[in-house]
C-alpha atoms as an extended CHARMM CRD file, in Angstrom:
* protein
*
       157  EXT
         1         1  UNK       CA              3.8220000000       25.8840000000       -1.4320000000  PROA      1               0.0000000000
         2         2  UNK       CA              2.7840000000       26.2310000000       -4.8490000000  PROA      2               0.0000000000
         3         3  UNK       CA             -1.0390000000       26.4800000000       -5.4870000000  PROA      3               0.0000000000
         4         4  UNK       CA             -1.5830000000       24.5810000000       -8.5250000000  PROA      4               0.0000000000
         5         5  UNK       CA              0.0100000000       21.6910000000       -7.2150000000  PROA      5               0.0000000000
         6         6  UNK       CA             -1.4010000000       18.2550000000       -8.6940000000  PROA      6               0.0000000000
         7         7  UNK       CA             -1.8730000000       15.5140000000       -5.9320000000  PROA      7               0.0000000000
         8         8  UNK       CA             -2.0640000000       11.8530000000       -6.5000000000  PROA      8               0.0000000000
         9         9  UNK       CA             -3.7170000000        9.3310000000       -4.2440000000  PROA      9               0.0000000000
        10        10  UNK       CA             -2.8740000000        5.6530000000       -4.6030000000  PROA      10              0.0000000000
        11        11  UNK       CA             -5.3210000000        3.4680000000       -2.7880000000  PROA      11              0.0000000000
        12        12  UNK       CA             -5.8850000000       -0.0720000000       -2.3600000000  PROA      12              0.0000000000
        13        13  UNK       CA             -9.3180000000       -1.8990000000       -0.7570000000  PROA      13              0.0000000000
        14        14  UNK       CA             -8.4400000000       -0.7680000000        2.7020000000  PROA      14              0.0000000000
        15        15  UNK       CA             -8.9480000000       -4.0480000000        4.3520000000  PROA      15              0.0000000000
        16        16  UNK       CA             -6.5560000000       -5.5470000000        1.8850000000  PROA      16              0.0000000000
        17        17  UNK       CA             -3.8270000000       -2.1990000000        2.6350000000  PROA      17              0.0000000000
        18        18  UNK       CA             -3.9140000000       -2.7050000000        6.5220000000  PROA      18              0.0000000000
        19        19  UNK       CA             -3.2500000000       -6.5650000000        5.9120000000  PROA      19              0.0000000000
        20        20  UNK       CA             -0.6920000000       -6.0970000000        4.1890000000  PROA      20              0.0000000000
        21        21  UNK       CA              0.5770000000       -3.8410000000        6.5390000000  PROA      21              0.0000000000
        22        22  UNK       CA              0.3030000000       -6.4360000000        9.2970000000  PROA      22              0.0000000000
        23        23  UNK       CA              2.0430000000       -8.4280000000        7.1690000000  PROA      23              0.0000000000
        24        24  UNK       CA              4.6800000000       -5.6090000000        6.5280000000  PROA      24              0.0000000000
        25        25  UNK       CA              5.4000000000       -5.0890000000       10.1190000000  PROA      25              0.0000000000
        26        26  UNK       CA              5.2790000000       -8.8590000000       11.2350000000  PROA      26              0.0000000000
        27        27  UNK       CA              7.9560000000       -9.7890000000        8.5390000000  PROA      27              0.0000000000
        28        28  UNK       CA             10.2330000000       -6.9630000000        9.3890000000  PROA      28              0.0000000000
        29        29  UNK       CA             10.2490000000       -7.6830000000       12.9190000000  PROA      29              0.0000000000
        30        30  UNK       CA             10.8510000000      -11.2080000000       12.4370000000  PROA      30              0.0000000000
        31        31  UNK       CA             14.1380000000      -10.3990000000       10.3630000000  PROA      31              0.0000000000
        32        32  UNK       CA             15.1950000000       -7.9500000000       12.5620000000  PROA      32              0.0000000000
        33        33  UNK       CA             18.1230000000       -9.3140000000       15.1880000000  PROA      33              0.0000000000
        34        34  UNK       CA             17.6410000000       -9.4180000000       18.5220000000  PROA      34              0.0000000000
        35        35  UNK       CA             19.6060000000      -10.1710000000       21.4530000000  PROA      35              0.0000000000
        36        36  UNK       CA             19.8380000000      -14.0390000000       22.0900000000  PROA      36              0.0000000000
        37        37  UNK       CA             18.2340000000      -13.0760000000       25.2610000000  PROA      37              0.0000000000
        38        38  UNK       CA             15.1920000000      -11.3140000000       23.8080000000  PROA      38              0.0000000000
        39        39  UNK       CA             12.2860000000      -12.6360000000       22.4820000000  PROA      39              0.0000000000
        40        40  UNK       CA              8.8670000000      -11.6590000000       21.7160000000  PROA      40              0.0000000000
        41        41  UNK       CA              6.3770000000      -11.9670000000       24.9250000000  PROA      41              0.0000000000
        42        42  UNK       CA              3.1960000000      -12.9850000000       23.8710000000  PROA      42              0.0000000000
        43        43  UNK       CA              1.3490000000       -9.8240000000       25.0540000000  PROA      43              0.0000000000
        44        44  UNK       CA              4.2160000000       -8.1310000000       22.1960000000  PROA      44              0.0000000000
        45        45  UNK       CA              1.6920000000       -6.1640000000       19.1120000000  PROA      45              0.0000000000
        46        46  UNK       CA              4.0960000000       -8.4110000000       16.8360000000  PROA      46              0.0000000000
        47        47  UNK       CA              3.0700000000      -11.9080000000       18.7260000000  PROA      47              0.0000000000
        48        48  UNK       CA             -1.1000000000      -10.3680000000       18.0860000000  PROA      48              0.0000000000
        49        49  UNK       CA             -3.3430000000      -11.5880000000       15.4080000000  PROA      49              0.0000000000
        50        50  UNK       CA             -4.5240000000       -8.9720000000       12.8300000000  PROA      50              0.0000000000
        51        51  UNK       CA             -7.8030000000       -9.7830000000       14.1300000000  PROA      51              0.0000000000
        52        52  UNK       CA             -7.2040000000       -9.1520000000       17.8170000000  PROA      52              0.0000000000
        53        53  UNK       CA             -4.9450000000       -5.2560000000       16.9830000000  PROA      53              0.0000000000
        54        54  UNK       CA             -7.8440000000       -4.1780000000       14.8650000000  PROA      54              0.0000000000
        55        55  UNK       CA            -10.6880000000       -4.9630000000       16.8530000000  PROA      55              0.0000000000
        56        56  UNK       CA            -11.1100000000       -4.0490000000       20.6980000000  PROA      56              0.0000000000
        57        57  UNK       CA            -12.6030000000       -6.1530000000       23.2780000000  PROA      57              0.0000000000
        58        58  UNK       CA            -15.6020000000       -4.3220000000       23.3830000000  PROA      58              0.0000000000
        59        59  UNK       CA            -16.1760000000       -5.4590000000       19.5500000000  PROA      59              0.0000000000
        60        60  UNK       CA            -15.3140000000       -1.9240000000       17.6630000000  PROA      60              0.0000000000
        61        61  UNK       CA            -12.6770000000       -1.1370000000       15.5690000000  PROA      61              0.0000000000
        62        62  UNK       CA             -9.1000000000        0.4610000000       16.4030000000  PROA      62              0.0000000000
        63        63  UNK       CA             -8.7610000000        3.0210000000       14.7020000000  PROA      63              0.0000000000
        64        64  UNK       CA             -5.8010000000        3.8280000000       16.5160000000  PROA      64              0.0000000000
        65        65  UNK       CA             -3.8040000000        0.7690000000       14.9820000000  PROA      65              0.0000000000
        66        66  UNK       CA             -1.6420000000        2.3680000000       12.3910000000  PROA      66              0.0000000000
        67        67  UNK       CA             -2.3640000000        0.0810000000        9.7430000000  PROA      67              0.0000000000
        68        68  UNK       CA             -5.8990000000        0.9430000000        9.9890000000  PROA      68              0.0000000000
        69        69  UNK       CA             -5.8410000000        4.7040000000       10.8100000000  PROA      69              0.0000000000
        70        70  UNK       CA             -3.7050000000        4.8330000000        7.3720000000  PROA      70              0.0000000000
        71        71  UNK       CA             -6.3590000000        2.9890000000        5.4740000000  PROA      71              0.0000000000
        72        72  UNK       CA             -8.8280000000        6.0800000000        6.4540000000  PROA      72              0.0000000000
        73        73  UNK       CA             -8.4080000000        7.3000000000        3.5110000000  PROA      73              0.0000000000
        74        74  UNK       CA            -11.5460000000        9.6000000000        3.6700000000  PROA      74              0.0000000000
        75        75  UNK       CA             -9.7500000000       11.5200000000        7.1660000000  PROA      75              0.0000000000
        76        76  UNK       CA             -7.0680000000       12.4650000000        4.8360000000  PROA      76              0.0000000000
        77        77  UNK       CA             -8.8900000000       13.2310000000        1.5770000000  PROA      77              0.0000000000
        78        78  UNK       CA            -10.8310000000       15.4460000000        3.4480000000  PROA      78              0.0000000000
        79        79  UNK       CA             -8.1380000000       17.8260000000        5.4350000000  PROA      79              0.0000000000
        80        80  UNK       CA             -6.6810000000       17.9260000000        1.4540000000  PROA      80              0.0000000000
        81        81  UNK       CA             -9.8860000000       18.9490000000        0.3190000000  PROA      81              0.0000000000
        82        82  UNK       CA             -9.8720000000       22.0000000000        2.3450000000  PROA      82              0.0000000000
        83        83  UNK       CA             -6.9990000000       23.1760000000        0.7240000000  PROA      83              0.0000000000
        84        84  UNK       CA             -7.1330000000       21.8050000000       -2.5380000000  PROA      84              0.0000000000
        85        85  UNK       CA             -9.6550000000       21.9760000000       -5.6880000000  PROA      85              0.0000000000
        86        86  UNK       CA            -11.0030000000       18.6180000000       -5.9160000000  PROA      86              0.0000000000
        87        87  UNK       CA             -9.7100000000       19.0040000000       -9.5450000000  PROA      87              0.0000000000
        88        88  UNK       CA             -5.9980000000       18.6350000000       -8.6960000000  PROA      88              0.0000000000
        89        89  UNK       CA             -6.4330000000       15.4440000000       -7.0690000000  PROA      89              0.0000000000
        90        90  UNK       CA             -6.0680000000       12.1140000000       -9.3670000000  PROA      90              0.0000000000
        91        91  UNK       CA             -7.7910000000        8.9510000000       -6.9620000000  PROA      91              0.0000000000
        92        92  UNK       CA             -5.7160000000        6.2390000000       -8.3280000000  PROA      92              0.0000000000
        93        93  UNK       CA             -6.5720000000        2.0620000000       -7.6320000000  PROA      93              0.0000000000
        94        94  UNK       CA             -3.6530000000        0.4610000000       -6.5790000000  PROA      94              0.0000000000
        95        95  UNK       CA             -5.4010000000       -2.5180000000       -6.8980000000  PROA      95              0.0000000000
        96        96  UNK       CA             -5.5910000000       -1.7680000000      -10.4290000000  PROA      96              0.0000000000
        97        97  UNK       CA             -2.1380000000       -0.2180000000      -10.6090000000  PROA      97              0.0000000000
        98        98  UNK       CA             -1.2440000000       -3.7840000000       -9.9490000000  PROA      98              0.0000000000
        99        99  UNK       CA             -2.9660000000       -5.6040000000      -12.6680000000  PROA      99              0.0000000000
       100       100  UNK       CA             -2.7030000000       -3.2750000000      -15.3590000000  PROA      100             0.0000000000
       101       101  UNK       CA             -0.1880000000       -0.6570000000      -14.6280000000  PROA      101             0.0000000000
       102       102  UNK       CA              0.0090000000        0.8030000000      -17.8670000000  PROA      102             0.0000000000
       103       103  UNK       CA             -3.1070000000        1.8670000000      -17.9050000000  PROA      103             0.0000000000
       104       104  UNK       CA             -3.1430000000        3.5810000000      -14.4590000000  PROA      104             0.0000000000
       105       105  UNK       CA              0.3530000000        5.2570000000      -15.8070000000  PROA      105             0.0000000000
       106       106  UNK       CA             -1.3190000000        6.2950000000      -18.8840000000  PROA      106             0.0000000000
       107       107  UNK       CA             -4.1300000000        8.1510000000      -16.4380000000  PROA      107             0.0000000000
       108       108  UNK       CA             -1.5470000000        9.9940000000      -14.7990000000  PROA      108             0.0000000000
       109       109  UNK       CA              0.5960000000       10.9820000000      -17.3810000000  PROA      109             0.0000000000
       110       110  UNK       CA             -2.7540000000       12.4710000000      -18.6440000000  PROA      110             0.0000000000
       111       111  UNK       CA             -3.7170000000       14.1930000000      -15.2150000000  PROA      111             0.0000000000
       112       112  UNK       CA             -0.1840000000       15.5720000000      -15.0880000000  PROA      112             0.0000000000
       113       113  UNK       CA             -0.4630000000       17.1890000000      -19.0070000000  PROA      113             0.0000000000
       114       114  UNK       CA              2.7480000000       15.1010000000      -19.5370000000  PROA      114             0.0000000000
       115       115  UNK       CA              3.3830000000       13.6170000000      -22.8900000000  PROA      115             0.0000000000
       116       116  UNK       CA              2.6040000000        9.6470000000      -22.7980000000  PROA      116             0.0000000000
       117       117  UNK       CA              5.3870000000        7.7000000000      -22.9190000000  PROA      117             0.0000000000
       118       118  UNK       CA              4.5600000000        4.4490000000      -21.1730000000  PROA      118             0.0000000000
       119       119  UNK       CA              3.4320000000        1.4310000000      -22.8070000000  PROA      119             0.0000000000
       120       120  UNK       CA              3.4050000000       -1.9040000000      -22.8620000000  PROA      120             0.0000000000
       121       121  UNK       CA              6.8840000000       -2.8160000000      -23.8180000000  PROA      121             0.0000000000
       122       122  UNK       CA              7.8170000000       -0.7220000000      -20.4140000000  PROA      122             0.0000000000
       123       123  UNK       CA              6.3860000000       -4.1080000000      -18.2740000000  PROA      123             0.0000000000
       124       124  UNK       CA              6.9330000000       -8.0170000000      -17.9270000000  PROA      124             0.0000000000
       125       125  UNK       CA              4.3520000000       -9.7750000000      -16.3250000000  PROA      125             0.0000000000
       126       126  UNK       CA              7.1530000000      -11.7650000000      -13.1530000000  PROA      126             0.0000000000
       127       127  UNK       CA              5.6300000000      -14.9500000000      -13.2910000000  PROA      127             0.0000000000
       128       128  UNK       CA              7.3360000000      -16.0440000000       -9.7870000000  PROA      128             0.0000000000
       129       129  UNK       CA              6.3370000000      -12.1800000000       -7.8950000000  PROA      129             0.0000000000
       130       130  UNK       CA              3.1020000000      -12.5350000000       -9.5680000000  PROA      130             0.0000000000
       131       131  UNK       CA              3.5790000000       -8.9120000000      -10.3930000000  PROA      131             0.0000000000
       132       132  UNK       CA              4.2760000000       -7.1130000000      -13.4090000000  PROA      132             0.0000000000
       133       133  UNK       CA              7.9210000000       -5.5310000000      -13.2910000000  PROA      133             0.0000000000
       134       134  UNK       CA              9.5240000000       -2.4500000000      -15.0110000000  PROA      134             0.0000000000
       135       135  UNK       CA             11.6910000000       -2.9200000000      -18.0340000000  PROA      135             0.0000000000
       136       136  UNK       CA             13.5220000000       -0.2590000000      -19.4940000000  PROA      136             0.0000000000
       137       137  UNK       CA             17.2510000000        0.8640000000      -21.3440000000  PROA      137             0.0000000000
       138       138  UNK       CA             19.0230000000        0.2190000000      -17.8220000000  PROA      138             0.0000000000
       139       139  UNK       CA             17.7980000000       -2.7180000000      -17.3850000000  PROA      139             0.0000000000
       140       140  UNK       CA             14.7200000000       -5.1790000000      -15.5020000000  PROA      140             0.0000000000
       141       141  UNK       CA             13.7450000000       -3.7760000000      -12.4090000000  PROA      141             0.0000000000
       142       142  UNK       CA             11.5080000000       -5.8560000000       -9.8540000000  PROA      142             0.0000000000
       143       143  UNK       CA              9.8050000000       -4.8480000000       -6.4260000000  PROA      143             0.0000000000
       144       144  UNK       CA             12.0380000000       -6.1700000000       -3.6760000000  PROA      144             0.0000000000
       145       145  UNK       CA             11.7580000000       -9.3270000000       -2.1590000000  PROA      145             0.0000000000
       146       146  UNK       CA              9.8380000000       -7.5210000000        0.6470000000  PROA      146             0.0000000000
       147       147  UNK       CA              7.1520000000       -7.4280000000       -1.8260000000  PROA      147             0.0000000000
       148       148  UNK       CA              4.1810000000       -9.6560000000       -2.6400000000  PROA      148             0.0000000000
       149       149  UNK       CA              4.2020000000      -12.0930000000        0.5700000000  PROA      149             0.0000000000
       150       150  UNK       CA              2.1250000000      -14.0850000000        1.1090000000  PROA      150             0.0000000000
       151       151  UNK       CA             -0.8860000000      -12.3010000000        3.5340000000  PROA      151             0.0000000000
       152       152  UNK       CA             -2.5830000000      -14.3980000000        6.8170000000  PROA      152             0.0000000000
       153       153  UNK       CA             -5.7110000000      -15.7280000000        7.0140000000  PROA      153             0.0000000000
       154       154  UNK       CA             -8.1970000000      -13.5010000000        8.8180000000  PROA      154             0.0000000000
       155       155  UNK       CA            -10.9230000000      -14.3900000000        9.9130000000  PROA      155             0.0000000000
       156       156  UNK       CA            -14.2240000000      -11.9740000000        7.5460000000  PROA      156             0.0000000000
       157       157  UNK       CA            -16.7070000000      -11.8980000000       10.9180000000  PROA      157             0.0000000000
């Protein structure tokens, strides 16, 4: 593996990641087909609320639910950290990513000593997604459908 190796780590608030992860898994499982026969029991992890995967009945967290053990961000950082300089590592918002790509691009084209060539006239802001989308020679490009849902209510306590 090559040394010198520049990492980047896209991150969102990690509550916010593992609900929409939740939401991720729910949605594909309720588009998936299934026998006529089959359906989902209600002791199924796709029947659960958010709420009762991530938290275990004795009140603490479960950090075995993928959703959340991927939204440890600081587990990960620090095995990379043991075998990378802190200095090839760009921490990236996703959140931010979101709202104002260009600028986040504009970061990494920076961290990665490429020449910018990103800019405004590279986005549309998709009034319907809600997200801005990539526009370039070959066309208008869009996240998926899969994209932007709409996430549950869950409950802050």
């Amino acid at each position: 593996m090559n040394a010198s190796i520049k990492l980047l780590l896209i991150v969102r608030e990690p509550v916010t990641r593992a609900i929409s992860d939740y939401t991720q898994l729910r949605s594909h499982a309720a588009t998936a087909t299934l026998p006529q026969q089959q359906t989902l029991s209600s002791t199924s992890p796709l029947s659960k609320s958010f709420e009762d995967l991530a938290i275990l009945p004795n009140g603490t967290v479960n950090e075995a639910y993928r959703p959340l053990a991927i939204s440890q961000y600081h587990v990960h950082v620090h095995r990379w950290l043991e075998v990378f300089p802190r200095e090839q590592l760009l921490v990236v918002n996703g959140d931010q990513l979101i709202d104002d790509p260009v600028s986040q691009l504009r970061r990494i084209e920076d961290f990665l000593g490429i020449e910018p060539r990103i800019g405004s006239n590279n986005f549309y802001f998709n009034e319907t997604k809600g997200f801005y989308c990539l526009r370039n020679e070959t066309g208008d490009k869009c996240l998926r459908e899969t994209k932007g849902r709409k996430h549950p209510r869950v409950d802050p306590v």
